[in-house]
N, C-alpha and C positions, 0 to 999 in steps of 0.2 A: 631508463625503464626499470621499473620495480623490480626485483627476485623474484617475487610473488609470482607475477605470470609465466618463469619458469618449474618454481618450485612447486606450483600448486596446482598446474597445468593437467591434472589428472581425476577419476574418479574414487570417491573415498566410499567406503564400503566396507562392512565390520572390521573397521580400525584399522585398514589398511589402504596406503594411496597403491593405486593402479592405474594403467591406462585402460580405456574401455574396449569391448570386446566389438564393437560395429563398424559396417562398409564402408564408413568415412569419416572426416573430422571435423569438429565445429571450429569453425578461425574467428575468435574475440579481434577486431578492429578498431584501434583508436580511432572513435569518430570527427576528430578534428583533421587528424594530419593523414590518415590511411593507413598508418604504421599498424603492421601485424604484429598483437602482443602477444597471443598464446595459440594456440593446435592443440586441439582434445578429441579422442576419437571420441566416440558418440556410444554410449550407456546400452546395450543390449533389452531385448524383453527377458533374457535368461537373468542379467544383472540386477533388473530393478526388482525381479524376481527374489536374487540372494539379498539385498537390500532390505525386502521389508521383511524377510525372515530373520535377518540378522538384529532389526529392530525388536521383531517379536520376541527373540529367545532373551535378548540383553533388557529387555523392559521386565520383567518380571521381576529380576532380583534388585532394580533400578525402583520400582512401587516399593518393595519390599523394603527399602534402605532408608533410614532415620532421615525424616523431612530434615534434620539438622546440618546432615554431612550431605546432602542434595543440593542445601543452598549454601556451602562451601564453594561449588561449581562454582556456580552465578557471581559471587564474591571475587573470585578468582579470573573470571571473566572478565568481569567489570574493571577490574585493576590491569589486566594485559591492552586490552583497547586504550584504558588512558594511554599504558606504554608506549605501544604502536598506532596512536593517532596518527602520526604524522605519515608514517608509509601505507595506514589503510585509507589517507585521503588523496597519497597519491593514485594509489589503485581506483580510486571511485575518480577522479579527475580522467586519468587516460582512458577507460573500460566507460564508465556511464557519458562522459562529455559536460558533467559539472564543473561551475568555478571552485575555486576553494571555499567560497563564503557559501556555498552550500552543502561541499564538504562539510563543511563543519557543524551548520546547522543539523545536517542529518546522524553526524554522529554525535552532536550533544543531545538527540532526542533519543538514540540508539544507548546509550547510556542512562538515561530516563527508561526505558524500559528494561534496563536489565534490572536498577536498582528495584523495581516492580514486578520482578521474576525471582528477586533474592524475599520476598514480601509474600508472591505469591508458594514458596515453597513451603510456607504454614501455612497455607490457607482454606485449603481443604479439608472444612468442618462435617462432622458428620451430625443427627439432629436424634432425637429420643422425642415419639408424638405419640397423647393418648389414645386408648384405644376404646369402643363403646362397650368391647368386652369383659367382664371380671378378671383380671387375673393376666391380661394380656399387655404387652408392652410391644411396640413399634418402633424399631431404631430404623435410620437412613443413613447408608453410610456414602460418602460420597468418595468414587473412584475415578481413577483414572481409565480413559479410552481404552487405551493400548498404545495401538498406532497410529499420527496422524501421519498425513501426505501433505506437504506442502509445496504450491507453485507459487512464486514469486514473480516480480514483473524489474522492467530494466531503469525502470525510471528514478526508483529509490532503490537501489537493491538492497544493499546491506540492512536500513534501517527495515523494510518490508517484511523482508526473511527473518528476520531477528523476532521479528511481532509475532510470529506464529511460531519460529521452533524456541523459542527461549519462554515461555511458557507453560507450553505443552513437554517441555522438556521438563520443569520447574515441577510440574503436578504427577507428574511417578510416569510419563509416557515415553515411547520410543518416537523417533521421525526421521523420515527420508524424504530429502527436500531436493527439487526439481530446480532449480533458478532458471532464470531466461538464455537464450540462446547470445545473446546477446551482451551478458552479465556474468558468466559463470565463475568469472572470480572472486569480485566484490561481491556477488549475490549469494555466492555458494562456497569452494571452495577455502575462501580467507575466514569463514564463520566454524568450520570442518575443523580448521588449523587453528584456530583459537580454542575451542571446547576440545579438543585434543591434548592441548599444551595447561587448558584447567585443570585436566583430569576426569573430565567424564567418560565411565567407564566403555571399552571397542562396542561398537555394536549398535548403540543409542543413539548415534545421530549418523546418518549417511546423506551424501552428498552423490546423486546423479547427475551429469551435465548431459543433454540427449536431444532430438527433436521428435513429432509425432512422424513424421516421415521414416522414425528407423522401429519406434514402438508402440504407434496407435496408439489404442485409450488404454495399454496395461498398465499404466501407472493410477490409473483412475478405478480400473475393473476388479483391482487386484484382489483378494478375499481376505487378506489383513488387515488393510488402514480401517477404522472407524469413519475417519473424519477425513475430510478433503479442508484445506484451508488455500482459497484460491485468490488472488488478486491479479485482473489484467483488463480485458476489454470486454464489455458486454455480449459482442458477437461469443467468443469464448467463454465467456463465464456462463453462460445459457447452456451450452454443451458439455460443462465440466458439471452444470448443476443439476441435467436431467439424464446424464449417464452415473452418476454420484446416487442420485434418485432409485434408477432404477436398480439398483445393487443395496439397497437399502443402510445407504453410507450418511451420514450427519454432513451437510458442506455448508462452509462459512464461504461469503462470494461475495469480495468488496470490489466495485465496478466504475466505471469511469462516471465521468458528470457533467454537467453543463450550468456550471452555476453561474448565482448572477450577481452581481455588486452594484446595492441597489441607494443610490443617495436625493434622500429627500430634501423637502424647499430649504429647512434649518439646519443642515448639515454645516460640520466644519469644513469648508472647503478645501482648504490648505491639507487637512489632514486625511481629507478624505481623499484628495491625489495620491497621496502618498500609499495610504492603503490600498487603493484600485492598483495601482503601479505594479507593487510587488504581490498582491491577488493572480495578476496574467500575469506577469512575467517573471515570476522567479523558475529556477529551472526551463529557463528558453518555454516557459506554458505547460512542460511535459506533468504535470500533476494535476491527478483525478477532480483533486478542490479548487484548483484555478478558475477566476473569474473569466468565463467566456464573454458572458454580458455585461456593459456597464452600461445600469439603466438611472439617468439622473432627471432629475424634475427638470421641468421647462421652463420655472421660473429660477433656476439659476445653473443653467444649461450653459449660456454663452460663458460665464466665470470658469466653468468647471472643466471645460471641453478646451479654454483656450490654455489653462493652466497643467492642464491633462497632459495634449499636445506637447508641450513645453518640457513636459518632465519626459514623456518617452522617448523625446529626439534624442535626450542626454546619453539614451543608454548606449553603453557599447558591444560592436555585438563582434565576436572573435575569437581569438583564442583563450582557451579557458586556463590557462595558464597564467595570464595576463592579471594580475592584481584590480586593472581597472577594467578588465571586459567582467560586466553583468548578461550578456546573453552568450552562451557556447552554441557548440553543432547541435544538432537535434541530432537523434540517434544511428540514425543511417540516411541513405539517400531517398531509401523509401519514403520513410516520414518527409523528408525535406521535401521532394517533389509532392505531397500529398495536400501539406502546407501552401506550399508556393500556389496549388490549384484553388485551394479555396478562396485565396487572395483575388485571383484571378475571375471563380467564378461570381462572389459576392457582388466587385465592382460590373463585372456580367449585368445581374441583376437590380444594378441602380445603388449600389451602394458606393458612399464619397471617400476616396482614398486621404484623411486630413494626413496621413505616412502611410507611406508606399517601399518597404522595405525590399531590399534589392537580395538577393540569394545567390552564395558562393560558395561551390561545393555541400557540406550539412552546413553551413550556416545560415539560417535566414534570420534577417535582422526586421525588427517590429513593423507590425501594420496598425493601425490604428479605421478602421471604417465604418461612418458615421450613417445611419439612415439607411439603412438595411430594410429592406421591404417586411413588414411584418408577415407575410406570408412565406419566405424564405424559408427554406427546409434547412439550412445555416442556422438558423437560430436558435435549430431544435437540438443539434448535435453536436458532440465532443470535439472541438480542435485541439489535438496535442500536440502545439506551437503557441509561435509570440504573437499571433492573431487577434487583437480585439474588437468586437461589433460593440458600439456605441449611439445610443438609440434613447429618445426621452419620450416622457410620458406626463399625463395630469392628472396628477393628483392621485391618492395609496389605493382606492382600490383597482385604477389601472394598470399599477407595478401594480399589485400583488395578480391579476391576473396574466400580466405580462410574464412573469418570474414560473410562476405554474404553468407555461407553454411548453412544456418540455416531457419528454418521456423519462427524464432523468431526475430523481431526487438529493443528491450524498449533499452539498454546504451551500453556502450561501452568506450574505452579511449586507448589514443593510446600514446606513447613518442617519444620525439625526442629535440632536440637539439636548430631546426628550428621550431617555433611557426606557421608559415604561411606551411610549408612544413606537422605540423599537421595538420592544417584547411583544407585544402589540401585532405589529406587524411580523415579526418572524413566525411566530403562533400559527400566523394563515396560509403559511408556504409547507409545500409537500415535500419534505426534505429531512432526511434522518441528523443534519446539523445545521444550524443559522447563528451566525456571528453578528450581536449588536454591537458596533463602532468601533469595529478591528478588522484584519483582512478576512480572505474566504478559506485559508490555508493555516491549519489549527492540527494539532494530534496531541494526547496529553495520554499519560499512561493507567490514568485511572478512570478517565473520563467513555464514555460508551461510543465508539466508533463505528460509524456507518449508515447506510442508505436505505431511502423508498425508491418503489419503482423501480426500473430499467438499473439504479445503481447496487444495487446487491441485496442478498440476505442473509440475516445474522449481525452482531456485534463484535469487537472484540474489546478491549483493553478493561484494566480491573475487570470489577465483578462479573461481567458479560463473557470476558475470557475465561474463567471460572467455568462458567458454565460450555463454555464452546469446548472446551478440552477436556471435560469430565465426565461423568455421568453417575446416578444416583441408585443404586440396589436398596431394597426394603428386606431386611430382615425382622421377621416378628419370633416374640418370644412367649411361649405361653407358661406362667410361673405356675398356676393352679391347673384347673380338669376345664376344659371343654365341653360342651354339652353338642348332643349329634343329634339330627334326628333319624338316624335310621344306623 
């Protein structure tokens, strides 16, 4: 077992590791084996309290510091991750329940945004606009929040957390970040201990680990942060977004999804297995862009479904330590038995089990169910597992109304043959991304992240994050006389 979840087993708070001051501890659980990795008492409302004052007071002189020697940080960052790849994918294997190959993929994208946080640290242009005035001039300067709040989810931790404080860090702001109860090392802590050892100055970034059971909404109510930057479940993110709301706070709220993977009559077959495959099941399904639905045309339905079939059986689902297991535990037992019911209820409701995946302990290994009644309330909502409903249709504008069955917007991807016949089609789906002839699971650091409907609001990455962590003051300057009338 890692150092890490002894060394970092604590809460960080103006540049100091402490234990927390609340009635009990949070116990981090390897979700494979049940081994307990860490014990952290649990983050006070007096703590998170000294938290974002400590962000308050160290942001100022933090704006105030040559955009130059800011993205030294970031630099410096970037180059200790490469170092300690290797022990921060152990941490995200035993804490999250990922394989290695998704270790990796998450911190090759985690590095992707830092190089994107060393970018954004000049980025913050201000503008000079004329005025209808004689004599007047209009500058906009664009600043930094202050302080953001960020809650992160357990799914991706590290790479999630990073997307919101290495930004907001990057553009002159303070932040105190929440991670999941379930995460607090990879998602919190190990991010603490890196920007500590770059050198960013005490104060600027804090790390609480806590639940709402010891601190309500004060992490939310608080009257410093600006900005809430939330990622998790919609139930949630509704509550983070209209208590955010009513304290008059800016919130970015990226929210889970129910996409679809959608393959039409000239699709490539073969590659379109491939794609759907790792769409549901990378991360045992636990991500927001995972394909729930794979909706394929009916005339080449039987090719796709029997070839589909063939490649799901292959995966292996187990221990994520395992080179050749492609599915790990789901997160706790909750999730698993949550999982296991929807299996359960679908074929309930008339849907064909083509795999029937069996469940041991967190591990539930793939389902695959075909012919899902279209009326099913399944179809409309998030599974965060190896679940997939698999259902065909005739002809595009019945997928596209099939696909728009959902209260949920964030991805999506569709194949075909004809590139512009995709664009085409992606065009007419209610969804803040659509992937033509690739998977439904995309993140790029410059690219605009995020969802319609039930899946969030706001953007982040480049320019989008720009605006999510900043905000713009109008000073005018008047060179000549004014004229008044009174």
């Amino acid at each position: 077992m890692s150092s890490y979840f002894t060394d970092l087993a604590q809460q960080y708070i103006d540049g100091k590791w402490r234990p927390g001051k609340g009635s009990w501890d949070i116990i981090t659980i390897n979700p494979y084996d049940g081994e307990k990795l860490a014990s952290i008492t649990t983050a006070t409302v007096e703590e998170i309290d000294e938290a974002y004052r400590a962000a308050a007071r160290a942001q100022k002189q933090w704006a105030a510091t040559n955009a130059y020697a800011r993205r030294a940080v970031f630099e410096s960052v970037l180059r200790l991750v490469e170092e300690r790849e290797a022990e921060i994918s152990e941490v995200l294997v035993d804490e999250a329940g990922g394989t290695f190959g998704k270790a990796a993929f998450e911190l090759h994208l985690a590095k992707e945004f830092l190089r994107e946080a060393v970018h954004l640290s000049l980025s913050a242009e201000g503008r000079i606009l004329p005025s209808p005035i004689d004599g007047k001039e209009n500058r906009v300067y664009r600043e930094p929040v202050g302080v953001v709040g960020v809650i992160s989810p357990f799914n991706v931790p590290f790479l999630l957390s990073l997307k919101s404080v290495a930004p907001a860090l990057a553009l002159g702001n303070g932040v105190v970040l929440k991670p999941h109860q379930n995460t607090p090392i990879s998602g919190g802590t190990v991010i603490a201990k890196l920007f500590e050892d770059a050198g960013l100055p005490p104060g600027l970034l804090n790390v609480v680990v806590t639940d709402i059971a010891e601190i309500g909404d004060a992490f939310l109510e608080h009257p410093i942060p600006r900005v809430i930057s939330f990622t998790g479940s919609d139930k949630v993110g509704r509550h983070v977004a209209t208590v955010a709301a009513s304290h008059f706070k800016r919130s970015i709220i990226e929210l889970g999804g129910n996409s679809a993977f959608v393959v039409l009559d000239d699709a490539d077959v073969d590659y379109a297995v491939d794609a759907a495959v790792f769409s549901r099941f990378v991360h045992q399904g636990q991500v927001c862009m995972a394909a729930n639905r794979v909706l394929v045309d009916r005339a080449i339905a039987d090719e796709f479904t029997e070839k589909f079939v063939a490649k799901v059986k292959t995966l292996k689902a187990g221990d994520p330590r395992d080179p050749q297991t492609a599915i790990g535990p789901l997160i706790n037992s909750s999730q698993a038995e949550a999982v296991s019911n929807v299996v359960r209820q679908a074929i309930t409701e008339g849907a064909h089990a083509l795999v029937h995946g069996t469940t041991t302990d967190n591990v539930v290994a793939p389902s695959v169910l075909a012919d899902l009644p279209e009326s099913s309330a399944l179809l409309r909502q998030e599974v965060f597992g190896p679940v997939v409903f698999l259902n065909t249709f005739d002809g595009e504008e019945e997928a596209v109304r099939l696909v728009n069955d959902t209260p949920y917007g964030l991805s999506g991807a569709v194949h075909t043959a004809d590139v512009e016949r995709g664009v085409a089609f992606a065009k007419q789906i209610d969804t803040g991304m659509f992937h033509v002839n690739d998977a439904t699971v995309h993140d790029e650091p410059i690219v605009p992240f995020g969802g319609e409907k039930n899946s969030g609001v706001g953007r982040l990455n480049g320019e989008t994050t720009l605006e999510a962590f900043t905000t713009t003051k109008w000073i005018s300057v008047q060179h000549g006389r004014s004229g008044f009338p009174f």
